[in-house]
LONUTI-66334 format. One record per residue: residue number from 1; residue in three letters; x, y, z of N, C-alpha, C in turn. Coordinates in Angstrom, 2 decimals, padded with zeros to 5 digits. Layout:
N
[NUM,Ala,[X,Y,Z],[X,Y,Z],[X,Y,Z]]
...
END
This chain:
121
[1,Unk,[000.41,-016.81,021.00],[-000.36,-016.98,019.79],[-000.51,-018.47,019.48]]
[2,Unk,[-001.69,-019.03,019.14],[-001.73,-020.14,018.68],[-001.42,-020.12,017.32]]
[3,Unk,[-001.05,-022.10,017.45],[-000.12,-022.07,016.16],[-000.97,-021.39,014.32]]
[4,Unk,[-002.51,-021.68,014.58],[-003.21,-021.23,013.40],[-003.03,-019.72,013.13]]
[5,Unk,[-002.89,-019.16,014.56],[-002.62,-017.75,014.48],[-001.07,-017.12,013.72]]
[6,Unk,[-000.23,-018.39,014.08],[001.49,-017.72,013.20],[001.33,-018.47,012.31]]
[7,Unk,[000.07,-019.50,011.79],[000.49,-019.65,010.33],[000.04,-019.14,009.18]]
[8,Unk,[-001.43,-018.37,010.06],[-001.81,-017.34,009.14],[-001.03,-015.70,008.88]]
[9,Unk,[-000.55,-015.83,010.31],[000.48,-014.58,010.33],[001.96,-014.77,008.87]]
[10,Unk,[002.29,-015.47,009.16],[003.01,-016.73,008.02],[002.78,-015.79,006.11]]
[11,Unk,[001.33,-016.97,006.14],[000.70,-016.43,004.93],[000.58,-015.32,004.52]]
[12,Unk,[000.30,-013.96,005.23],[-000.25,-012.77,005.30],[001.25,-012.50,004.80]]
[13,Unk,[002.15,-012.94,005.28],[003.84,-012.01,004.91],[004.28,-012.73,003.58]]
[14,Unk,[003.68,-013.75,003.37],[004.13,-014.70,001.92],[003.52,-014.14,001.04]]
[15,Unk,[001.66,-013.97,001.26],[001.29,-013.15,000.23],[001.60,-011.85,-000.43]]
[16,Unk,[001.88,-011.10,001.02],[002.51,-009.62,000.80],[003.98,-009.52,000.09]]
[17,Unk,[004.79,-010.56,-000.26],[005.90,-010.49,-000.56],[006.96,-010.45,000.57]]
[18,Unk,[006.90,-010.29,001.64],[007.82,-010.25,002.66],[008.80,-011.74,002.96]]
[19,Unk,[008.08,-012.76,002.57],[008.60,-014.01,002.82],[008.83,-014.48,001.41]]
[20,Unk,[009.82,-014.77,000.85],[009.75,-015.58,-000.64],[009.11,-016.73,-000.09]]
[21,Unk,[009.20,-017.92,-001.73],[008.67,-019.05,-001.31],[009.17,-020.17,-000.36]]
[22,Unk,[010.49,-019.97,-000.38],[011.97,-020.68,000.47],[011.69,-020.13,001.73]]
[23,Unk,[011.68,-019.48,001.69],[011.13,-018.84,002.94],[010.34,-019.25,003.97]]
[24,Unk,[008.77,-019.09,003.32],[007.57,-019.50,004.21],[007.95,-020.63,003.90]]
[25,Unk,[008.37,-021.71,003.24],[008.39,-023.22,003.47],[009.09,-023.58,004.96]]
[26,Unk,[010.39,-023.04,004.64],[011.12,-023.18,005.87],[010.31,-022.37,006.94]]
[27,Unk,[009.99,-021.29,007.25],[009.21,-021.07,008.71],[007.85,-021.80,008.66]]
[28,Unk,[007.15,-022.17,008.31],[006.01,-023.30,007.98],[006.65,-024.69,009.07]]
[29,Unk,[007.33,-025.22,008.02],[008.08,-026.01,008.55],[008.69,-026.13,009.88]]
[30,Unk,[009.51,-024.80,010.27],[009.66,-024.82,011.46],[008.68,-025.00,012.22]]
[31,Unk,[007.95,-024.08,012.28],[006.55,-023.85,013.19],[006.03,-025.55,013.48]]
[32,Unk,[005.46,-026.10,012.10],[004.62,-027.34,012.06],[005.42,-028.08,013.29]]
[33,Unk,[006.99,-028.08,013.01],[007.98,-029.51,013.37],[007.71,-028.98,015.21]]
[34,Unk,[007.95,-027.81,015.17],[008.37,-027.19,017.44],[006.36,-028.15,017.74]]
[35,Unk,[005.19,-027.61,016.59],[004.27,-027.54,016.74],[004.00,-029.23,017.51]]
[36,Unk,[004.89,-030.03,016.57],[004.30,-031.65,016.85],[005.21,-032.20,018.01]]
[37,Unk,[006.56,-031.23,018.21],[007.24,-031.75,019.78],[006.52,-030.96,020.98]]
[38,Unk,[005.47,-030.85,020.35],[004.80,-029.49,021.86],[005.70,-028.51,022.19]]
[39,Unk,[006.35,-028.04,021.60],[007.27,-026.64,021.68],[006.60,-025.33,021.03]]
[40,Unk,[006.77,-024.56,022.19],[006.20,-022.83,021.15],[007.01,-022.75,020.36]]
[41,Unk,[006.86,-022.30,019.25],[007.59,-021.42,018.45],[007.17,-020.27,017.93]]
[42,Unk,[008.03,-019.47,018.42],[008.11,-017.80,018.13],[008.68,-017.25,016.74]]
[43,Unk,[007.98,-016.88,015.86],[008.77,-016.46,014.41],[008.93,-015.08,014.71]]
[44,Unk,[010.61,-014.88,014.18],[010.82,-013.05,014.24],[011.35,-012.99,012.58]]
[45,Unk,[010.42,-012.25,012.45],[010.42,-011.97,010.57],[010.99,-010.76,010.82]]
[46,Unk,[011.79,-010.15,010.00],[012.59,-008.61,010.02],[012.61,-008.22,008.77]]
[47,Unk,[011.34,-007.28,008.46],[010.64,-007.16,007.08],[011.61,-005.62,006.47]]
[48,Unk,[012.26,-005.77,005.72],[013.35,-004.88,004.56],[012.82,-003.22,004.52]]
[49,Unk,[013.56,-002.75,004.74],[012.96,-001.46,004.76],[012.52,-001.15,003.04]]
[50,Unk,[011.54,000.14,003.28],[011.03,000.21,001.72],[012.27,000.52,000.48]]
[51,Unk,[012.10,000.08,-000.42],[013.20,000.01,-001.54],[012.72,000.91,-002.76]]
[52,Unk,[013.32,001.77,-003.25],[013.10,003.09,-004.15],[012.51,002.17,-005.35]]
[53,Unk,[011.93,002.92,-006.29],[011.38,001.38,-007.78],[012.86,001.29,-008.21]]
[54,Unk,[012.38,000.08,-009.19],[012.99,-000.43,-009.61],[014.01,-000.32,-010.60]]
[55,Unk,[012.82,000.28,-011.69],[013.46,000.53,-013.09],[012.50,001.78,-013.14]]
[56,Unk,[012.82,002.52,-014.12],[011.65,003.78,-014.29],[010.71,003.49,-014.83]]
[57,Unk,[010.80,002.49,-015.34],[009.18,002.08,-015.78],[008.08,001.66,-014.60]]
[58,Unk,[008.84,001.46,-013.28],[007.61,001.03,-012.35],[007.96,002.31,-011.62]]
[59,Unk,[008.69,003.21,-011.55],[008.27,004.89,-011.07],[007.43,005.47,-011.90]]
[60,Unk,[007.55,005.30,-013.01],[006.63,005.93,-013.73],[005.24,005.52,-013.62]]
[61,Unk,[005.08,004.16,-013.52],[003.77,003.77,-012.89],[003.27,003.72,-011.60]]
[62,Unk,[004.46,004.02,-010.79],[003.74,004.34,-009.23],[003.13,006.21,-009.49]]
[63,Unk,[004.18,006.90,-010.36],[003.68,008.22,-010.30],[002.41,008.51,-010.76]]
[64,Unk,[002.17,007.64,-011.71],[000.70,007.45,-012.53],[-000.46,007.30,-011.72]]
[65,Unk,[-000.15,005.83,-011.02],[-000.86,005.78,-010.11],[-001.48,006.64,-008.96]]
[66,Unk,[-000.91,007.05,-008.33],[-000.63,008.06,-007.56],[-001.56,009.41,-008.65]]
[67,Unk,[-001.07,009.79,-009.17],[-001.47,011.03,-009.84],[-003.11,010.77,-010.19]]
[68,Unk,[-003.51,009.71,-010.60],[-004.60,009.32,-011.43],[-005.53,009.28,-010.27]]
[69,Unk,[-005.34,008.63,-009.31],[-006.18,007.77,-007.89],[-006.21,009.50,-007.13]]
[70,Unk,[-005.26,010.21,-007.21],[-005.82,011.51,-005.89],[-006.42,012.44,-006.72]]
[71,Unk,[-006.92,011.88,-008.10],[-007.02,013.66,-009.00],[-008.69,012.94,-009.15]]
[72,Unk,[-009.22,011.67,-009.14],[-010.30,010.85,-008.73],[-010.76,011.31,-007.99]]
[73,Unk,[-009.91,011.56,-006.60],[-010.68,011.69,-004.96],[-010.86,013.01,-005.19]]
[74,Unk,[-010.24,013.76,-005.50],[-010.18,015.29,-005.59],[-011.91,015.52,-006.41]]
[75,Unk,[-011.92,014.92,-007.63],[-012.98,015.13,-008.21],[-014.46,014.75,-007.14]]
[76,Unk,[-014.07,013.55,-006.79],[-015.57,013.26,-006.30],[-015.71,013.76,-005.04]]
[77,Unk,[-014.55,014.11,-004.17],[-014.98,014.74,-002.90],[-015.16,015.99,-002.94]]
[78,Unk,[-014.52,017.11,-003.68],[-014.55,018.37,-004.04],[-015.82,018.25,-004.75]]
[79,Unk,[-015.79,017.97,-006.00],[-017.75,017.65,-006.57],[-018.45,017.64,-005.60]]
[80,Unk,[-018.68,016.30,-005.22],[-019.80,016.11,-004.36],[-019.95,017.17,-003.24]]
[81,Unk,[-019.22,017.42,-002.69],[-019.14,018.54,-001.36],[-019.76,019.49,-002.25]]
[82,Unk,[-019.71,020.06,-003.31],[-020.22,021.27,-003.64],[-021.40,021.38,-004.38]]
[83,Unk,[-021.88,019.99,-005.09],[-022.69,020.14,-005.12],[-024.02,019.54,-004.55]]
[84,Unk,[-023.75,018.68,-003.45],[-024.63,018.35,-002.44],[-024.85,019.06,-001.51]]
[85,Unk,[-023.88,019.64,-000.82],[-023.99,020.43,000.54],[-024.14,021.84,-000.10]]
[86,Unk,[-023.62,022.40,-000.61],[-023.69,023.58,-001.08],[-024.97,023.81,-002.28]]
[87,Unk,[-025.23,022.80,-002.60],[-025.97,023.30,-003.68],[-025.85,024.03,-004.78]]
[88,Unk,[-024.62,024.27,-005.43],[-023.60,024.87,-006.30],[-024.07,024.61,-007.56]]
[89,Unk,[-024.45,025.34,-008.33],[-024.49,024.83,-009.82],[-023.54,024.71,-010.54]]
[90,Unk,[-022.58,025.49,-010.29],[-021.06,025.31,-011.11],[-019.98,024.17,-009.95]]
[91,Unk,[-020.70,023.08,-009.41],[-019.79,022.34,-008.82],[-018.93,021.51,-009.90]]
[92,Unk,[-019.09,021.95,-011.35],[-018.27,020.64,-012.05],[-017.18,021.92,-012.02]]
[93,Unk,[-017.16,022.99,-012.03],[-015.42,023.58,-011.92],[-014.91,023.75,-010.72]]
[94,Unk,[-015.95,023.55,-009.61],[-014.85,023.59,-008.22],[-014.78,022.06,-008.41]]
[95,Unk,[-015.03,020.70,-009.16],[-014.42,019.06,-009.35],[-013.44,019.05,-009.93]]
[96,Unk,[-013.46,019.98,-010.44],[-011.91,020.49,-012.21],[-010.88,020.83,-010.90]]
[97,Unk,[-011.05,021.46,-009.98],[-010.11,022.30,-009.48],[-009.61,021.04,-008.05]]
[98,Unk,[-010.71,020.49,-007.45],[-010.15,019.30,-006.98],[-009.14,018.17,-007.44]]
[99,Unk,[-009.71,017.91,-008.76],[-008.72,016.79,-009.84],[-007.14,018.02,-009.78]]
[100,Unk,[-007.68,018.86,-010.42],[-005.99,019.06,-010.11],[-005.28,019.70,-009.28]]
[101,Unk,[-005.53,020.21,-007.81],[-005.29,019.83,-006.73],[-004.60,018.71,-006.26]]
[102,Unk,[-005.82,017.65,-006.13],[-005.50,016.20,-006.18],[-004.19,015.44,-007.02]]
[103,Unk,[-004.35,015.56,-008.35],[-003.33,015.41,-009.05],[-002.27,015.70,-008.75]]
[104,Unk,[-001.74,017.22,-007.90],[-000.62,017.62,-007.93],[-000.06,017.15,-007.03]]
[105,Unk,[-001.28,016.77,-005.40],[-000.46,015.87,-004.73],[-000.36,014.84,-005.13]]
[106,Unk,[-001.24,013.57,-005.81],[-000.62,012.58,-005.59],[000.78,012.79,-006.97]]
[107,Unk,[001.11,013.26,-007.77],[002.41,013.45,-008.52],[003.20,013.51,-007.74]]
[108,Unk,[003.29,014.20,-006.35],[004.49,015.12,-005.55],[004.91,013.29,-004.75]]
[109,Unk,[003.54,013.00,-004.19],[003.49,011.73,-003.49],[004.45,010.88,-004.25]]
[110,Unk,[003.63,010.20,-005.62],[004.39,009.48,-005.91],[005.92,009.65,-006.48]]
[111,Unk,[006.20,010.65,-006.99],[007.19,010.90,-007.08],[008.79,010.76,-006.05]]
[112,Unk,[008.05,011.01,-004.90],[008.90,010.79,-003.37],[008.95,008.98,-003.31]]
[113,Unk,[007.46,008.66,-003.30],[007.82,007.32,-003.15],[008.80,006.29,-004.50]]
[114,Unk,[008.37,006.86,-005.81],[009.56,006.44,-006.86],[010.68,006.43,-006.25]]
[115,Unk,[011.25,007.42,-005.45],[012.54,007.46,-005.28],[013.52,007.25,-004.36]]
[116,Unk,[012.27,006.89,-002.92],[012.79,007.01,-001.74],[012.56,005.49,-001.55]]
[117,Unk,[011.48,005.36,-001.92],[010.71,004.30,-001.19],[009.54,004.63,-000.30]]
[118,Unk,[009.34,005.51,000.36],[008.84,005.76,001.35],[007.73,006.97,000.92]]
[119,Unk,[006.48,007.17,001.27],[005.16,008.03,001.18],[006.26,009.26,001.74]]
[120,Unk,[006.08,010.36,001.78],[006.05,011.88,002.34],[005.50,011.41,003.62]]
[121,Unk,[005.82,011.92,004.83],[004.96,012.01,005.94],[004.32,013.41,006.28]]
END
């Protein structure tokens, strides 16, 4: 990899939170310093496995999230499917029945991820 390539690789893990700021300074740094003795340098980042929330106030907002965003998809893909392709006149109660569908998974979803850390597979 060229060096623009691990320092954007770099950035991408600083922005995401994976690197604090102490962090990317020091591998920055490294990189730049091997970069100006003509040395490769290879960064091995060993990114934290997922961590359950925090406080219940950010489970409660991942569950929200989650709940709000699949009961959305539920509506407009269940809607639309029924009443575009099908031609359905009552597609706004098979959209009712998508939203909460939808809803119930993403609740179940986020709920797992509140606690585990980790999506359901």
């Amino acid at each position: 990899m060229s060096l623009s390539d691990e320092l954007e690789k770099l950035q991408q893990l600083h922005r995401s939170g994976v690197l604090s700021d102490r962090e990317f300074a020091k591998a920055k740094a490294a990189l730049l310093d091997g970069s100006a003795k003509g040395e490769q340098v290879h960064l091995h980042v060993t990114v934290p496995d997922s961590q359950p929330a925090s406080s219940i106030g950010e489970g409660l907002f991942i569950i929200l999230l989650t709940t709000v965003g699949t009961a959305v998809v539920g509506v407009v893909v269940v809607g639309a499917l029924v009443h575009f392709v099908f031609n359905d006149p009552s597609w706004l109660k098979w959209a009712t029945g998508g939203a909460i569908g939808g809803a119930a998974l993403g609740f179940f979803g986020g709920l797992v991820y509140a606690l585990t850390g980790k999506f359901p597979e």
